[in-house]
N, C-alpha and C positions, 0 to 999 in steps of 0.2 A: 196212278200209283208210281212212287219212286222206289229206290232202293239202296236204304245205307250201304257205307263200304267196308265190308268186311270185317264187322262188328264179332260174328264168332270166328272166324279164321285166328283172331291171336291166340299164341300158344301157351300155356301157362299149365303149371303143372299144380293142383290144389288140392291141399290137406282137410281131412274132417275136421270140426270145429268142437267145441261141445254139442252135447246132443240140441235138438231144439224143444222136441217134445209140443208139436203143433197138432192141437185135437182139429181135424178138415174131414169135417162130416163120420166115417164111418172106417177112415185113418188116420192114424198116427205119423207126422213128419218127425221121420229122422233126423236126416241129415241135408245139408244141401250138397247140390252135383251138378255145379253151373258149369262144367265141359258136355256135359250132356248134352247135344241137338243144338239148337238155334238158342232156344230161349232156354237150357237149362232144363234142369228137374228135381224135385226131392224124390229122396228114399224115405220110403213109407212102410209102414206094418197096417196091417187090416186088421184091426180088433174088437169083436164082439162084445155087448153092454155087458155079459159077463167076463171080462177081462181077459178069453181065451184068445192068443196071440194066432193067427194064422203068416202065410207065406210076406217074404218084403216084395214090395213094389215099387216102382217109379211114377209116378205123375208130373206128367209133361203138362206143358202151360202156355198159350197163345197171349202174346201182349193185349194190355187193360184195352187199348184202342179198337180192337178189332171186336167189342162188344157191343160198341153203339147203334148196329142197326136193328132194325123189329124185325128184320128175319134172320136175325144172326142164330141163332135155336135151331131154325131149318136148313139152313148151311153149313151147322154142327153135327148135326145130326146127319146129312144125308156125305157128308164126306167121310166121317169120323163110320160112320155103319160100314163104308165101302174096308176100312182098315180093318175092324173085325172080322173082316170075312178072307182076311188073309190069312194062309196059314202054310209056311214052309221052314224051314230048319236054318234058313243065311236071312228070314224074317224075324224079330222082336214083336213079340205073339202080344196082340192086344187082349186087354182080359176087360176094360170096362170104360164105360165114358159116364163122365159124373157133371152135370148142370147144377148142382145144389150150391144156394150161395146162405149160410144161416145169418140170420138177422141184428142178432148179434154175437159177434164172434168173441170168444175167452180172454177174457186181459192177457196181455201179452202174445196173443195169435195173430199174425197177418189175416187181412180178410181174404178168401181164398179167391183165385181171379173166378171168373163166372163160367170159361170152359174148360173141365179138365180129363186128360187122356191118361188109362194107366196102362201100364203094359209090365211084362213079366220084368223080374230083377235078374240078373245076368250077372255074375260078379266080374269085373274085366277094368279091361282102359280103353277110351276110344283111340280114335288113331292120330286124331289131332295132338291128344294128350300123349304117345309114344312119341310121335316128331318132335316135341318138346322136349323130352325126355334124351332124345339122340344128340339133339341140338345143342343140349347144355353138357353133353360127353364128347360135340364133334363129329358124331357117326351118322354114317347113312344105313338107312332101313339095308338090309340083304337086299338082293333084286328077287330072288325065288322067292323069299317071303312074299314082299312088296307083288309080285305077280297073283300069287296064290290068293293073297287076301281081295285083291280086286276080282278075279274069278269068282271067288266064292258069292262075294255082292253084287256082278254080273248074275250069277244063277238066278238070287233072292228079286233082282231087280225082272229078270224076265218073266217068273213065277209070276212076281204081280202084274206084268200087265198082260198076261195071259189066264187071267184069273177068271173064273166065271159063278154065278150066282147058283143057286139051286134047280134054276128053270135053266142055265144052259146059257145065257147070255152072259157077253162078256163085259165084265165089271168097267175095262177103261181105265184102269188107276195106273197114277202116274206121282211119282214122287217128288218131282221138283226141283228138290232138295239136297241131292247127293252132296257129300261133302264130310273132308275128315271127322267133324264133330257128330255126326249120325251115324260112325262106321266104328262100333262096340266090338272089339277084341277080347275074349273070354283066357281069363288065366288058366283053358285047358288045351286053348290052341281053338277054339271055334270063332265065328265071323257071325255077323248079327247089324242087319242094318234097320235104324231105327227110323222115326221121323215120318212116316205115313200119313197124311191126312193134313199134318201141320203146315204144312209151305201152301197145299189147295185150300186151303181153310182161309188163311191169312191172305192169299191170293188174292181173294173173293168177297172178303168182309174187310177189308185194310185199305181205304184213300191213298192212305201219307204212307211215309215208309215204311216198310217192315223189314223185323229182324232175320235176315236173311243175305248174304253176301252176292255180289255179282258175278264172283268168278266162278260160279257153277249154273248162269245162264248162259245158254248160248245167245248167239248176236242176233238170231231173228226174234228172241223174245225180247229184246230191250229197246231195241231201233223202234223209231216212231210208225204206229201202225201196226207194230208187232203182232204175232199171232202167238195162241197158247202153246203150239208145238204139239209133236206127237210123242210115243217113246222115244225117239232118238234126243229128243233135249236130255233125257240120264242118260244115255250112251255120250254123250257130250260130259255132262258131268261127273259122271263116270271116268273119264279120260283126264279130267283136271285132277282128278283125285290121286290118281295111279299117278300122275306125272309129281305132284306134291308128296306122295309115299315114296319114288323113288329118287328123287332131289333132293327134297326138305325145302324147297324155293315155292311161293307162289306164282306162276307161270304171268300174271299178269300184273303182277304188286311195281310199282315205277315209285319215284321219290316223289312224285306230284299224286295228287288223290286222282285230280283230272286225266292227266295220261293215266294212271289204271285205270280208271271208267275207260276212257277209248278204247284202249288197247281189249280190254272186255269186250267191248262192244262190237270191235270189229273181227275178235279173236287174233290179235296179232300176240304169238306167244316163239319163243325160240323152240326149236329141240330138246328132247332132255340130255343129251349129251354134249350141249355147250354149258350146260351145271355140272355135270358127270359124265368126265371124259372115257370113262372106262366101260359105257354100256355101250352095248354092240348096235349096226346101224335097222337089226329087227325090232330093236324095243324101240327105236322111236319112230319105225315105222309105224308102229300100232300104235304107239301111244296119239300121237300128228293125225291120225285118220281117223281115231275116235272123237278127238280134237279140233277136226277140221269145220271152220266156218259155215260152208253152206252143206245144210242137213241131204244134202243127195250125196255127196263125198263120205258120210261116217257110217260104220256098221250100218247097217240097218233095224240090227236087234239085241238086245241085250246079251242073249244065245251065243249071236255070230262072234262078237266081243268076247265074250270069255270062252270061246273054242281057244280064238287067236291066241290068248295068254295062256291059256294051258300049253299048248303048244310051244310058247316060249320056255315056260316054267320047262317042261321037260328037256330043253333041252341044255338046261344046266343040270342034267344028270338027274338020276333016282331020289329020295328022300320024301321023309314023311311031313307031309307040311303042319298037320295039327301040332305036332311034337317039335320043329322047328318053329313055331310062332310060338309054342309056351313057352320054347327054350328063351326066346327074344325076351318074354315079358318078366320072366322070371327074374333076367339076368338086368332088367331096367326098372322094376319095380322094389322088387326088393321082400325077401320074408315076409318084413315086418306090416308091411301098405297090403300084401296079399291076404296074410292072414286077419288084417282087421276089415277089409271087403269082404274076404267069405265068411266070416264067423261076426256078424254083428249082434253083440249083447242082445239078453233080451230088456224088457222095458224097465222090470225092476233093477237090474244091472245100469239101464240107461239112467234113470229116476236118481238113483244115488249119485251117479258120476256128476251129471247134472248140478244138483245138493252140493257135491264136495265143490266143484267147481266154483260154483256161490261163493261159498263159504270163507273160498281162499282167497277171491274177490275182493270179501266183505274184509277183510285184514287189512289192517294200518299198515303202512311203511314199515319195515324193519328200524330205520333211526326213529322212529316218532313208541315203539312198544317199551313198554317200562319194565325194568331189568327185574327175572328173579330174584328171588334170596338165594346168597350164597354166590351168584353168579359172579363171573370172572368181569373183568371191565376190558375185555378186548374189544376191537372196533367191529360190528358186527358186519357181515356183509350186506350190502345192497342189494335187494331182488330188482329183477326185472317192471319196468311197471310200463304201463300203456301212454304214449301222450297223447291228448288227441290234438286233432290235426289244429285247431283254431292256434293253440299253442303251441304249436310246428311252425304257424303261420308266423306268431308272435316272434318267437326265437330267431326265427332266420331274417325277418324285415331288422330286429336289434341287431344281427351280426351284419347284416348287409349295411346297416346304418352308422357303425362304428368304423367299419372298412372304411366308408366313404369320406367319415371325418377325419381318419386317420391320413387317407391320403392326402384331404384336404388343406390338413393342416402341415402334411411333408411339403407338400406345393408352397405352402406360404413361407416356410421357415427355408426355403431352397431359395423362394423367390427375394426374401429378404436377404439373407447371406450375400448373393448375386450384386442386389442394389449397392450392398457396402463396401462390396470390390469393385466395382467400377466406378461409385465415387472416390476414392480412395486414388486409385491412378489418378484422375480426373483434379484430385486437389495437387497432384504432381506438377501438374500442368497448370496449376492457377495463375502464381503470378505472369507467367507470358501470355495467357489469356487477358488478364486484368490492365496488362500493359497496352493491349489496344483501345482501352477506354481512355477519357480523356483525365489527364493529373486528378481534379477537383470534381470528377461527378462517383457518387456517393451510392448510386442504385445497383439492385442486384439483379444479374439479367439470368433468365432459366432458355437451360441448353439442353434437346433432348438428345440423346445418344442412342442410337438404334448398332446393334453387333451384328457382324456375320457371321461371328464362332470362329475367324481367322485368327483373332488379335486386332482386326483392324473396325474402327465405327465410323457411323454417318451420323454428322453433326447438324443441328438444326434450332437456330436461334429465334424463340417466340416473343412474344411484345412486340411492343413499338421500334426495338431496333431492326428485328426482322427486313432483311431485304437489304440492308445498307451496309457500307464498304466496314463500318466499325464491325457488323455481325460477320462477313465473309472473313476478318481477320481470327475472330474469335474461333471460330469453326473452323478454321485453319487450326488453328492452335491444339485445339482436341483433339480433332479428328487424325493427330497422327502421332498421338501416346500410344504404347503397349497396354493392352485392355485385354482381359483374359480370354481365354479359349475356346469359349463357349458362350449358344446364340444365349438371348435373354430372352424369358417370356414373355415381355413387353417393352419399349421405351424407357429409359433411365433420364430421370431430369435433373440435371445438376444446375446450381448455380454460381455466378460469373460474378465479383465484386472484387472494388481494388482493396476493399478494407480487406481481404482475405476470405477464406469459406466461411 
């Protein structure tokens, strides 16, 4: 098993689209919410054959790939059941696991992949999607935010692997996966870490690569011979995460893909205070020791980890952290993005928007609609219209291919100009040239002229006179006219005859 690089780590900040209105089994897709986890999610509605609309959902979704084995069902189920049986207030509360693939699915529906995880809706932004958000304002997360919010996914992180079944044994779960895009920030100031099930899932049924980044393995899971780790692999990625919340840097991102993988591999990352000079040398005490290469140096437990940050957090003074994190989201999302996350339409709301949406599609170009009666003959404005990329393609190879002839053709009409000033001098010089031939011969002899941009050229007599005392006279003769300023982009070949040029 390999592993892409850093396929979700990009930051990107993405708007709802029109609805999609995807019937998948016994929901409804919303919308898409590819900042969501590794692989993304839709938002969903669960709606009953009588049209009764219940609560939104998420349905998260394991790449097509990691379906090809005959026990992939049994490695669904037996990891995906351990999720369910989580349950803590900094965990994304699983509510169902759905295997249903319909046979055939509704024109216009994607077929739905074959495993899918739901889990509760939470209206928020992940964390990835706020460091984008800071990024394109310049700003760095708070640190007591940034502390607070890793504590609180520390908690949810050691809940689970201190989890245990009904008979009293311990479950063993392990997330894998820690990383800004699994770390849900709720527009009331709560912490919600998602992604359970999905990185051991794909772990386990997945050859080739999976969608999953490296900078949230530690180095004895990647090195050859690797082992699966214990909890302190999310004590580790745990520690990239915090350091990414409080920089806004990937600790291990290099300008070659190569040196990131190593520097991964072998955990070679700086400080956070060689990105942010202004954090004191406790935070990257903690952060370097959660961080640290070999798993006997880092926390031990997820617990012991967020003691450490709480204890930082406090001691940048008193404050209310939920109210401080809404303040954040508030003040980076925006009204308008908050209130269409918590309040989304309901279907028949959706259903029309959908309609209208069509409909405006479906409309001609404004120059191409035929005028009312009565109407005025102003020049109408131009809407907006979509290209698609093939003729993106098209447009930019014509504009790239008219640049090229245009310079092409500067070059020629430059290089011709050139030719006619240097002949030009060069017929200055004819008759004393012509005068080294003898009275009665009648041939025209070709003389190449090479510049050095001085004023002064190198003269070089071809044919049969070449080499003889009559060519070194000739060349004499040229080679010490005033000849313009500038080198030439090639040889100039002028010709020598007594009859004149």
């Amino acid at each position: 098993m390999s592993f892409l690089l850093y396929p979700s780590r990009e930051r990107t900040l993405f708007h709802d689209g029109a609805p999609l209105l995807w019937q998948l089994g016994p929901y409804v897709g919303l919308f898409q919410r590819p900042e969501l986890g590794t692989t993304g999610a839709l938002l969903a509605r669960r709606v009953d054959p009588d049209g009764t609309e219940h609560d939104n959902v998420l349905i998260h979704q394991l790449p097509t790939g990691s379906t090809a084995s005959e026990s992939a069902a049994t490695v669904f189920q037996e990891e995906w059941r351990l999720a369910t049986l989580l349950s803590h207030p900094h965990i994304l509360r699983t509510l169902d696991t759905w295997l249903d693939v319909p046979p055939e699915p509704a024109r216009g529906a994607p077929r739905p992949l074959f495993f899918q995880l739901v889990t509760e809706y939470v209206p928020g932004e992940t964390l990835s999607t706020v460091l984008a958000m800071l990024e394109a304002k310049g700003a760095r997360m708070p640190v007591p935010v940034a502390l607070s919010v890793a504590a609180r996914v520390a908690q949810g992180l050691h809940a689970a692997h201190e989890a245990r079944d009904a008979e009293g044994r311990q479950l063993e779960v392990l997330h894998r996966d820690v990383a800004p895009a699994h770390v849900l920030l709720t527009y009331d100031g709560d912490v919600k870490l998602s992604g359970f099930g999905i990185a051991s899932t794909a772990v386990r049924l997945m050859h080739g690569p999976i969608f999953k980044h490296v900078g949230s393995q530690p180095p004895e899971t990647q090195r050859k011979g690797r082992v699966l780790g214990d909890r302190r692999v999310d004590v580790y990625a745990l520690g990239v995460t915090l350091y990414e919340a409080l920089t806004g840097v990937d600790p291990f991102r290099r300008p070659l893909d190569f040196d990131s993988l190593k520097a991964a591999q072998t955990g070679d990352a700086p400080p956070p205070s060689r990105h942010r000079p202004d954090l004191p040398a406790t935070v990257d005490s903690v952060v370097m020791r959660a961080m640290a290469p070999r798993p006997e140096d880092r926390y031990p437990t997820a617990a012991d980890f967020a003691h450490a940050m709480e204890a930082l957090r406090s001691a940048f003074g008193p404050g209310d952290e939920r109210e401080e994190l809404a303040a954040l989201l508030r003040e980076l999302s925006g009204d308008e993005r908050i209130r269409a996350r918590t309040h989304v339409p309901s279907l028949p709301e959706l259903r029309a928007r959908a309609a209208a949406a069509a409909a405006l599609d479906a409309l001609p170009p404004a120059s191409e609609q035929e005028p009312e009666a009565g109407a005025t003959s102003a020049k109408p404005t131009p809407g907006t219209r979509f290209i698609p990329h093939s003729r993106l393609l098209l447009l930019c190879a014509g504009a790239v291919l008219f640049l090229v002839s245009a310079v092409v053709a500067r070059v020629a009409k430059s290089r011709e100009s050139f030719v006619e000033e240097v002949a030009q001098v060069a017929r200055s010089g004819q008759a004393r040239a012509a005068s080294c031939l003898s009275g009665g011969a009648r041939e025209r002899v070709p003389v190449q002229l090479v510049l050095d941009g001085q004023g002064r050229a190198e003269a070089k007599v071809a044919g049969p006179l070449a080499g003889t005392v009559t060519a070194r006279c000739i060349e004499e003769a040229l080679a010490t006219l005033p000849y313009p300023r500038k080198r030439g982009l090639l040889p100039v070949t002028v010709e020598v005859a007594t009859g004149g040029p």
